[in-house]
C-alpha positions in Angstrom: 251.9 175.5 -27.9 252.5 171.9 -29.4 256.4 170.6 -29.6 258.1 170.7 -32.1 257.8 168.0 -34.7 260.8 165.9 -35.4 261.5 164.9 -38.9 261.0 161.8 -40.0 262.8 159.9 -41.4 265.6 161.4 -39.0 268.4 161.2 -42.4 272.2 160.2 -41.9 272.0 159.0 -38.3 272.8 154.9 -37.2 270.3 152.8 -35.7 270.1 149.6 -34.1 268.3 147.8 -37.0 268.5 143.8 -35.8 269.9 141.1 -33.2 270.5 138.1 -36.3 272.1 135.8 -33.6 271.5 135.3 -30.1 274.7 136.8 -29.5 274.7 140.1 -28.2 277.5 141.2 -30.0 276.0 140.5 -33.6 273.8 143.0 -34.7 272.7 145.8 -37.8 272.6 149.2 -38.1 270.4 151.2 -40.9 270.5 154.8 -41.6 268.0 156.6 -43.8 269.8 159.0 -46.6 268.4 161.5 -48.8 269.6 160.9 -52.3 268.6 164.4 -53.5 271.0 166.3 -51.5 273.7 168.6 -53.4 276.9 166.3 -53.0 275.5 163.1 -52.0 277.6 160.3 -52.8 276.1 156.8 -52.3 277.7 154.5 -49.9 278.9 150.4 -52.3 278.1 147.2 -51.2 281.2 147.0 -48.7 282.1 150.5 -47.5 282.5 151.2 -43.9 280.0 153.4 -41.8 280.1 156.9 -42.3 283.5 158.3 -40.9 281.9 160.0 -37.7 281.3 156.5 -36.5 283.6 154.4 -37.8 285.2 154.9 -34.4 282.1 153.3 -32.3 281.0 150.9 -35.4 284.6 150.0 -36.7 283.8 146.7 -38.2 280.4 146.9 -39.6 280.1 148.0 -43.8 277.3 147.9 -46.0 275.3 145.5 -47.0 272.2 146.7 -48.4 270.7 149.8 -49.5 267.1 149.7 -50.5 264.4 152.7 -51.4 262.4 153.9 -48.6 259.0 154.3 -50.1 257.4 155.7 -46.7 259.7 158.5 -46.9 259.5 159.5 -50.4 260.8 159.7 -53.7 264.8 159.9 -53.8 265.3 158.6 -49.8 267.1 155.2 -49.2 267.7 152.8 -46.0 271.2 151.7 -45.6 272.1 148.4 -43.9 275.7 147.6 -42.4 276.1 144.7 -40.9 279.6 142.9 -39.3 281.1 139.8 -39.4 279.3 137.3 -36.9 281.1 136.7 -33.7 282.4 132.9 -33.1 279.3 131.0 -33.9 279.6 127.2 -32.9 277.7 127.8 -29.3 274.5 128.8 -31.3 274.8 127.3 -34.6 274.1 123.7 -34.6 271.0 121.7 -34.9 271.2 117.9 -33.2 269.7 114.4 -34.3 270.3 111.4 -32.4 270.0 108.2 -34.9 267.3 105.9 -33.7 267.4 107.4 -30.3 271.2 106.6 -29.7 272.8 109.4 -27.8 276.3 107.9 -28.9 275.8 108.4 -32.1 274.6 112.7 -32.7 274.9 113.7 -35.5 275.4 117.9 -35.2 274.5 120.5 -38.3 276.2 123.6 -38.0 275.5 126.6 -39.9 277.7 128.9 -40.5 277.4 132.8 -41.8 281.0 133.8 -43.3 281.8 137.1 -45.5 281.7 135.8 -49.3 285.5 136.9 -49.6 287.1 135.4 -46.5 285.2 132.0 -47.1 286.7 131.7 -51.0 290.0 132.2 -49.4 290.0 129.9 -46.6 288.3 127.5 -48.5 286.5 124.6 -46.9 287.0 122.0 -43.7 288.8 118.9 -44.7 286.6 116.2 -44.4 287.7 114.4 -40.6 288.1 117.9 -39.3 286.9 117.5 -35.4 283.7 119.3 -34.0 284.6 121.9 -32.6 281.9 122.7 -30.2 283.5 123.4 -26.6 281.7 123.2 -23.3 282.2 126.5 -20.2 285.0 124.2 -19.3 286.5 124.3 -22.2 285.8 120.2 -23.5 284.9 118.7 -26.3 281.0 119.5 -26.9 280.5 116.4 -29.1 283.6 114.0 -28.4 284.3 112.1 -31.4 282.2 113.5 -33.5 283.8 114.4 -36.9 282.7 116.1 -40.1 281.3 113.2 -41.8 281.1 114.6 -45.4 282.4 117.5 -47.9 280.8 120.6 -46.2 278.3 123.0 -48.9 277.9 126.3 -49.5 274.8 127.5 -50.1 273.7 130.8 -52.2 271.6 132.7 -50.4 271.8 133.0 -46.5 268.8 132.8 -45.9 268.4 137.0 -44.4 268.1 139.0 -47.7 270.1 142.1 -45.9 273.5 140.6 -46.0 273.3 138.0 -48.8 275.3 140.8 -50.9 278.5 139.8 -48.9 277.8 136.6 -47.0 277.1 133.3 -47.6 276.0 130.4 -46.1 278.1 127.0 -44.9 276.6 123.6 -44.0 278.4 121.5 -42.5 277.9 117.9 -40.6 279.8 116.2 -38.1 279.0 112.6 -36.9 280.5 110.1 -34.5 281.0 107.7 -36.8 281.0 104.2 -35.2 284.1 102.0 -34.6 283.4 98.8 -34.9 286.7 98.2 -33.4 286.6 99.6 -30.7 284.5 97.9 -27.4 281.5 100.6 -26.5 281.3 101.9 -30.2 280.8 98.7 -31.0 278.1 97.8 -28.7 276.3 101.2 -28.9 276.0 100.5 -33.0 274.3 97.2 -32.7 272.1 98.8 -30.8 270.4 100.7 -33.4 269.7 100.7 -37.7 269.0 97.1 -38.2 265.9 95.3 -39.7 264.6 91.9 -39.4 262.8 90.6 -42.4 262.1 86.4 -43.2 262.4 86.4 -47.3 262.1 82.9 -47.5 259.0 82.8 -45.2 260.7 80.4 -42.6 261.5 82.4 -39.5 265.0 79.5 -39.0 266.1 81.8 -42.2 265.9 85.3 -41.0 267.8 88.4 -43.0 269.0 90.9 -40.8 270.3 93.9 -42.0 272.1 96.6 -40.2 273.1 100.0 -41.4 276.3 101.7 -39.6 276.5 105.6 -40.2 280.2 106.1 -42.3 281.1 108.0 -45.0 283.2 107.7 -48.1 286.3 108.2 -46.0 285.6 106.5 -43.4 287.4 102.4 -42.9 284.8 100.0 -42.5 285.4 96.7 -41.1 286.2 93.7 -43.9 282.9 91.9 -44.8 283.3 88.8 -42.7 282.0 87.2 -39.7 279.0 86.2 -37.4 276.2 88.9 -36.9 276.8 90.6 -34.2 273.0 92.2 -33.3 271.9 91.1 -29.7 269.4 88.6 -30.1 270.7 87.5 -33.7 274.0 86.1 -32.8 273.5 82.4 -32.1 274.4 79.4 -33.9 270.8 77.6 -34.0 269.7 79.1 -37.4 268.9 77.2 -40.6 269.2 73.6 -40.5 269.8 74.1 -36.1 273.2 74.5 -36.6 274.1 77.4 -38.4 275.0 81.3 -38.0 273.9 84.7 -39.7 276.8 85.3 -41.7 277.8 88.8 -43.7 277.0 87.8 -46.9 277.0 91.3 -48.1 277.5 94.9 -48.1 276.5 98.1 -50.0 277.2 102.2 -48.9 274.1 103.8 -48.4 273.6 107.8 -50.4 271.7 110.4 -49.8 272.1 113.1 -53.2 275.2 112.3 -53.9 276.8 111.6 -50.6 277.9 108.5 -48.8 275.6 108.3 -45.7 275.6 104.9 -44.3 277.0 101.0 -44.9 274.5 98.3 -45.2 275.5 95.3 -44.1 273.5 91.9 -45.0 273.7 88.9 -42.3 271.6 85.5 -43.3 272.5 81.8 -43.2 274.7 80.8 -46.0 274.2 78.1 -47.5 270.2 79.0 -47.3 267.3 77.4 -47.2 266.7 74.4 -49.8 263.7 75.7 -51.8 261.6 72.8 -53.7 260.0 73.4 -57.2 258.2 70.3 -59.3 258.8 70.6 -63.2 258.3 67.9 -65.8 260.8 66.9 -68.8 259.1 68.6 -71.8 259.8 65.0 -74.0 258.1 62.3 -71.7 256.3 64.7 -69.4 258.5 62.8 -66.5 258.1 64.6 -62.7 261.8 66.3 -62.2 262.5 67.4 -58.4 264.1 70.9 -58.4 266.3 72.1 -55.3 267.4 75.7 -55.2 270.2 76.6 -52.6 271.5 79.7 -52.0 275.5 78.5 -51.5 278.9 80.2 -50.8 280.3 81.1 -54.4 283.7 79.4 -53.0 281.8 75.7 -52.8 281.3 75.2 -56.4 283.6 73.0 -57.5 286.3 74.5 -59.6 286.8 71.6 -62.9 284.3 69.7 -64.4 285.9 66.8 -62.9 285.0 67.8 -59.5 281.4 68.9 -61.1 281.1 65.3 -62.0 282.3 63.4 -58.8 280.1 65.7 -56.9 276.8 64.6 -59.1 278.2 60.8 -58.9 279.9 60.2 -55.8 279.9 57.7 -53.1 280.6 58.0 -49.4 281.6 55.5 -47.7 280.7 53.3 -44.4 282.3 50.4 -42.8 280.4 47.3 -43.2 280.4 44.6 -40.2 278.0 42.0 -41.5 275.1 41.1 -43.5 272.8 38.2 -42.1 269.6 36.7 -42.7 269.5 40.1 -45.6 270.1 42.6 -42.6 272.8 44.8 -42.8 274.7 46.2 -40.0 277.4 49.1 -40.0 280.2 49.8 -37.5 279.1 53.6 -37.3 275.9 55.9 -38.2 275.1 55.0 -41.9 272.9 57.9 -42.7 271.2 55.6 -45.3 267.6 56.5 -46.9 264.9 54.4 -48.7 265.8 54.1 -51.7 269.4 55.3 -51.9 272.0 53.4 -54.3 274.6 51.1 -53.0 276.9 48.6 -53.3 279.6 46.3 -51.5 283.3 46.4 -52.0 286.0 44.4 -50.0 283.3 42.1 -48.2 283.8 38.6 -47.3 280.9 36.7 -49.6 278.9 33.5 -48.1 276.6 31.1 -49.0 275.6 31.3 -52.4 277.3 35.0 -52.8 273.8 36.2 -54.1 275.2 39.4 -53.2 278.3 40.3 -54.8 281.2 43.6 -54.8 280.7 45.8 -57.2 281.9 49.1 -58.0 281.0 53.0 -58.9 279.7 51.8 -63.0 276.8 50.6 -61.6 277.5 46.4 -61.5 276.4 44.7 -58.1 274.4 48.1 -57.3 271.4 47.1 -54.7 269.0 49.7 -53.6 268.3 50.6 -49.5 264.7 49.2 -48.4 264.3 50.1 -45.1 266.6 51.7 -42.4 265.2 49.9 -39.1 268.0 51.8 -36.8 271.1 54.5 -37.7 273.3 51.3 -38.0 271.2 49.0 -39.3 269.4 48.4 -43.2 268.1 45.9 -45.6 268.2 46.5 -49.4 267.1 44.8 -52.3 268.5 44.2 -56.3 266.2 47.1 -57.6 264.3 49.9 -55.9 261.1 48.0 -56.1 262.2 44.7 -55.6 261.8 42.6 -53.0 264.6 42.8 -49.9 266.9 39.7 -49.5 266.1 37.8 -46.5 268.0 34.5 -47.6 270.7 33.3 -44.4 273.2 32.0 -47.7 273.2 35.4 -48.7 275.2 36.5 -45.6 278.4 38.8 -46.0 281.2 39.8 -43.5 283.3 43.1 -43.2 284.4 45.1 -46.6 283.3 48.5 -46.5 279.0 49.6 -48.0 279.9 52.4 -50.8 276.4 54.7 -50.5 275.7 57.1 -53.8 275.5 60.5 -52.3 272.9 61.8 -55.3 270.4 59.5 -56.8 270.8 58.4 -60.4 268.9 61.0 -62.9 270.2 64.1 -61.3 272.2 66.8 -62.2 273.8 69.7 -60.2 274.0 73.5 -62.0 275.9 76.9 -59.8 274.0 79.8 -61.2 275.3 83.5 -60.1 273.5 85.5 -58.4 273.4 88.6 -60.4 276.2 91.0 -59.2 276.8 88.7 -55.7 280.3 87.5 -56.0 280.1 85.8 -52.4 276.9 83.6 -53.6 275.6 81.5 -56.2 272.4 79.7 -56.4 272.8 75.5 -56.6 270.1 73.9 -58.9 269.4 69.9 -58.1 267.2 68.6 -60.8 266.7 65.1 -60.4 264.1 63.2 -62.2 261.6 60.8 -61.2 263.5 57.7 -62.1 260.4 55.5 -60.9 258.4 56.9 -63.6 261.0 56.7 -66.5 263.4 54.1 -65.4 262.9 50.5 -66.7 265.2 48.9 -64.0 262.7 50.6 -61.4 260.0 49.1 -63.0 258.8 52.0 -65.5 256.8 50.8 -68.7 258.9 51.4 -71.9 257.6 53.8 -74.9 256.0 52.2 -77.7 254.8 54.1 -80.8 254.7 53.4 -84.7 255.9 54.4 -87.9 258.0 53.8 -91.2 262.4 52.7 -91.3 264.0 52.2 -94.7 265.4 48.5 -94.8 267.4 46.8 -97.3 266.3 43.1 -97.5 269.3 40.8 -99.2 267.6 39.0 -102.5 266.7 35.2 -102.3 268.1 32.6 -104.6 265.2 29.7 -105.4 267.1 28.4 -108.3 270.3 26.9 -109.3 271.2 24.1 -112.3 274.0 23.2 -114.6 273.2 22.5 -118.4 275.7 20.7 -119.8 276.6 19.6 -123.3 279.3 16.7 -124.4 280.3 16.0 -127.8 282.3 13.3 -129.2 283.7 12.6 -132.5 282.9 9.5 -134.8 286.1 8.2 -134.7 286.5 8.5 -130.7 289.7 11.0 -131.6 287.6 13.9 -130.7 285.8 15.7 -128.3 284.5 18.2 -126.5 282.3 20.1 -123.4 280.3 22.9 -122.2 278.5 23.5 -119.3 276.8 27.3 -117.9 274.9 27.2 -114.5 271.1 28.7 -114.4 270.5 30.8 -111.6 266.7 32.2 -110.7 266.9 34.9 -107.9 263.7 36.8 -106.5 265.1 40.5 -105.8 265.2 41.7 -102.1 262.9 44.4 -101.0 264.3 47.8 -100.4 262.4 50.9 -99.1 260.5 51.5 -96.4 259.1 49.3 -94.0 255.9 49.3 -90.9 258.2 50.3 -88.0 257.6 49.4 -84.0 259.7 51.9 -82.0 260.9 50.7 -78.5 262.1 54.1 -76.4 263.5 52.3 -72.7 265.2 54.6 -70.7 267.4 53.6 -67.4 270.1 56.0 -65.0 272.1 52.9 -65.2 273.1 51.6 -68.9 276.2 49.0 -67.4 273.4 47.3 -64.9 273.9 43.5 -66.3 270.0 43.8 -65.9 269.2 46.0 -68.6 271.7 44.7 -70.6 270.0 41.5 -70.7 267.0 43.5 -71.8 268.2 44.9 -75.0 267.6 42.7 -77.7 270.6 42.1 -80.3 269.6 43.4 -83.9 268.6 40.7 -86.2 271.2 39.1 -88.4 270.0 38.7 -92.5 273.4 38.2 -94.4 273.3 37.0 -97.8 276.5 34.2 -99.2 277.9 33.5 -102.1 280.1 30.9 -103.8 281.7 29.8 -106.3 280.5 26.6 -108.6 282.1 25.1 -111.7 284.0 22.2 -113.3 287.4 20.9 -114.9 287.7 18.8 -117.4 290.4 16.9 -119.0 290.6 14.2 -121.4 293.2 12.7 -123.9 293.6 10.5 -127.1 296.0 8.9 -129.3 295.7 12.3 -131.6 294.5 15.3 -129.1 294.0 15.8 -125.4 291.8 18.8 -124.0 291.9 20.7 -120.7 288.9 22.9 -119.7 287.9 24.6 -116.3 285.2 27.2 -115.2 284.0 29.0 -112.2 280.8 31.2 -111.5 280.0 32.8 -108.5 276.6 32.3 -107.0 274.8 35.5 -106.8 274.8 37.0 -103.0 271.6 36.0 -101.5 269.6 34.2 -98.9 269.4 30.1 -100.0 269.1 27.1 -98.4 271.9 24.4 -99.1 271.5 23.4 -102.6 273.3 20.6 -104.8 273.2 21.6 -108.4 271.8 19.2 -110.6 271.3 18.7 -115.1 268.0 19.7 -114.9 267.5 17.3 -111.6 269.6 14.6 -112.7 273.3 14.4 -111.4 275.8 16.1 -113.4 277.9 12.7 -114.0 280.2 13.5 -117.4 283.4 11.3 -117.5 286.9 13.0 -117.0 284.9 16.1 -115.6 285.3 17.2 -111.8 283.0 19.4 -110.5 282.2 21.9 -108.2 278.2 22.4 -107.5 277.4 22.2 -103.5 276.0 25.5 -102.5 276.0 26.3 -98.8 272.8 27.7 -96.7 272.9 31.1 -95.5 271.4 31.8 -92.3 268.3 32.7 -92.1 268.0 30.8 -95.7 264.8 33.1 -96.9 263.4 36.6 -95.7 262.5 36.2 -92.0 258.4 37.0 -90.7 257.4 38.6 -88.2 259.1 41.1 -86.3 263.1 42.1 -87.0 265.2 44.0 -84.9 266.9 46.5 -87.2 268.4 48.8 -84.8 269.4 49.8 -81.3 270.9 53.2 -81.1 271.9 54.6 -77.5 271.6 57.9 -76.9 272.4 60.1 -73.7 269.9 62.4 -72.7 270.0 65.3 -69.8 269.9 63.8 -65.9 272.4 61.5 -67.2 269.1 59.4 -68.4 270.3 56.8 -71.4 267.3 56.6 -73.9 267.6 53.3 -75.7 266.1 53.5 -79.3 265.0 49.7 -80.4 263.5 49.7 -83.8 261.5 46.8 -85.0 260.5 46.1 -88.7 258.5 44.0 -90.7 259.1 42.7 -93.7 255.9 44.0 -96.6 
């Protein structure tokens, strides 16, 4: 005889449904119901097991009920599930940042009852680990929660997510840069070496350092501190990796890290060529990266830094070689001039000062103490023994004529700016260094004075029968030819120089031509007298303004001789006396151009 069969499902009797957790004491229990049953009442998310084991299961309550289609229309499972025992020996997962054990950081998840967890609310961010070891130690000394923990819907086991939800929360050792072995675990680990200016004595090292929002960070300031990157034999040999900037690192939202910059500062000089758009003149362009606190804070400081001199004590000039007490740090080519020497011989040389008067240019630099120069940059270098000069002190231009200095920021770097040196090629341009002037044609209005080619007196006397009476007239004749006025062939002269007070240039600058008109006066007084009548007469004309050579004025070409009558007829020359030929200077007009270049505008006419 077969058994007995058992029914299945067995209804209203707990079963060990799950271990969630490798703890033991964590588990579920499902029981199979059958809704059809006179009386049944269905268990709510929440109640506790059915009262006949509530003793044995007093902490577990539902959680989930769901149809049970294997057993038939009206049947349903039952899940009840209990809180989870403590849960930080299980619930963490563990990264070690680049491979640096000091550094974990631990992600704990945590299973909490929907209710309890609003009410609690969450961890304050700084709230310890709070892993323990058998012996009762910290599990992760040090290690704090790093950021604002999250909650997330959904616990990832659809039989409880009715009632419980899911908490994430992170915990790092955050390093302390203040402290010894933090520090030297940290640079250890999240830096990067990269060479943005292609020139490995300018590396950029950047480091990140795990932190959070909360968490004080170290001032930006100071050497970099990575092994291998800490030395003082960067840039130009002599310089350090400095922090030159600093930015927090997120991840969605959340502060995850602090980047800190280290490169040389100032940096590399980078060179560009350009050319002045008006003469198509070479300009030299220098980019530095510089310390935003280096810029000088007036324009007056602007100016003596594009324009200044350092100085050098001078023991002697002989035979047109000079000698310095100390290290002169002279080059070809570089601007200078004497002040305070003791002159000899025939004081060729002379002291001169910052405007440019008694400036000689460095030829060659035979030792660090020792230099001959010459008048201008291509001339030839004094050699003569009665040029020699003794003590004083050699004043050496620290920029070259024709440059200018701009700061431009760096976007949003407050620490840094970038220095622009644009200096133009003087050799090119500059007529005191031997550059050919601009010459080019066109048309200037000139006013030409008018030309007198003709004065004369006509005179009349009369005199009466009787001798008793008489009389006189005279009126001067003048024939002027009319100046020209309008425009006129123009030669244009552009000569440029760094240097506009050089007694050189100057010398070089022609003085405009001089046409002034004059103007007189001529005329005559006349008296005479008889036994019955006397007469008094006097006139005056003034000689039209114009250009005339010295001129007598003559009745018709005979001397104006009439008795009793005085007069006035000498005419003085102008100078010139008629309309100059050839070429006339009308106008020199300075003007001051970018590079502190002085553009000097000649303009030559002719007369039509």
């Amino acid at each position: 005889m077969p058994p007995p069969q058992q029914q299945w499902p067995v209804p209203n009797k707990l079963f060990l449904a799950a271990y969630p957790t490798p703890n033991n004491s964590d588990f579920y229990l499902y029981r199979h119901e059958d809704t059809r049953n006179i009386g049944y009442v269905s268990p709510i998310y929440g109640d506790p097991v059915p009262e006949a084991d509530r003793v044995k299961y007093p902490n577990h309550f539902c959680t989930k009920i769901v149809p049970n289609a294997q057993a038939g229309d009206g049947w349903v499972t039952v899940i009840y599930a209990s809180e989870l025992a403590p849960q930080d020996d299980d619930n963490y997962d563990i990264e070690y940042p680049e491979g640096v054990n000091a550094f974990p950081t631990i992600t704990r998840t945590y299973i909490y009852l929907r209710s309890e967890y609003a009410e609690s609310g969450p961890l304050a961010v700084g709230t310890a680990d709070p892993g323990l070891l058998p012996n009762g130690d910290a599990q992760f000394p040090d290690a704090i929660l790093s950021e604002a923990e999250k909650m997330v819907e959904g616990t990832g086991d659809p039989l409880i997510d009715s009632l419980f939800v899911k908490v994430v929360r992170k915990f790092q050792h955050i390093p302390n840069l203040a402290d010894t072995e933090d520090l030297a675990a940290a640079k250890t680990f999240g830096y990067k070496v990269e060479y943005p200016y292609g020139l490995l004595a300018y590396p950029r090292v950047s480091w990140k350092i795990p932190c959070n929002a909360e968490t004080a960070v170290t001032p930006l300031s100071g050497v970099c501190p990575i092994p291998g990157y800490t030395g003082s034999t960067y840039g130009d040999g002599a310089q350090s990796l400095l922090a030159i900037d600093q930015s927090y690192q997120n991840d969605k939202g959340e502060v995850v890290g602090l980047l800190r910059t280290y490169e040389c500062n100032p940096g590399p000089i980078i060179v560009e060529t350009d050319f002045e758009p008006r003469t198509g003149t070479p300009v030299k362009i220098t980019k530095q990266i510089v310390a935003s606190s280096s810029i000088p804070a007036t324009v007056a400081l602007l100016n003596a830094e594009i324009n200044g001199y350092g100085t050098v004590a001078l023991t002697s000039i002989v035979n047109g070689l000079g000698t310095t007490s100390s290290v002169h740090g002279l080059s070809v080519g570089q601007e200078i001039y004497l002040s305070g020497a003791t002159l000899g011989g025939s004081a060729a040389f002379i002291n001169g000062d910052a405007s440019g008067l008694g400036a000689y240019f460095v030829k060659t630099v035979p030792t660090t103490t020792t230099f001959t120069f010459a008048a201008t940059v291509n001339g030839s270098a004094f050699a003569a023994a009665t040029d020699d000069a003794t003590g004083g002190t050699l004043n050496k231009r620290t920029l070259a004529r024709g440059s200018i200095i701009e700061y431009k920021p760096m976007g949003m770097d407050g620490l840094r700016s970038i220095k622009v040196t644009s200096s133009i090629d003087l050799s090119a341009i500059d007529y005191l260094q031997g550059a050919a002037d601009t010459v080019y044609y066109g048309s200037a209005n000139y006013s030409f004075p008018d030309v007198l080619t003709y004065a004369e007196f006509a005179a009349a006397e009369s005199i009466a029968a009787n001798g008793q009476g008489w009389d006189f007239n005279a009126v001067p004749v003048f024939i002027v030819t009319e100046g020209y006025r309008g425009p006129c062939l123009a030669r244009i002269t552009e000569r440029y120089t760094s240097n506009p007070a050089s007694p050189a240039f100057l010398a070089s600058i022609p003085t405009p031509t001089s046409i002034r008109g004059g103007s007189c006066t001529v005329g005559y007084v006349a008296i005479r007298a008889t036994d019955t009548s006397a007469r008094a007469l006097a006139r005056v004309w003034n000689v039209p303004n114009s250009l005339h050579a010295a001129i007598t004025m003559t009745h018709y070409g005979v001397p104006v001789d009439v008795d009793d009558v005085i007069w006035a007829t000498s005419i003085a020359a102008t100078n010139p006396t008629t309309t100059p030929t050839g070429w006339l200077v009308a106008d020199v007009n300075p003007e001051l151009w970018k590079f502190g270049i002085w553009v000097y505008r000649i303009t030559e006419i002719i007369h039509p």
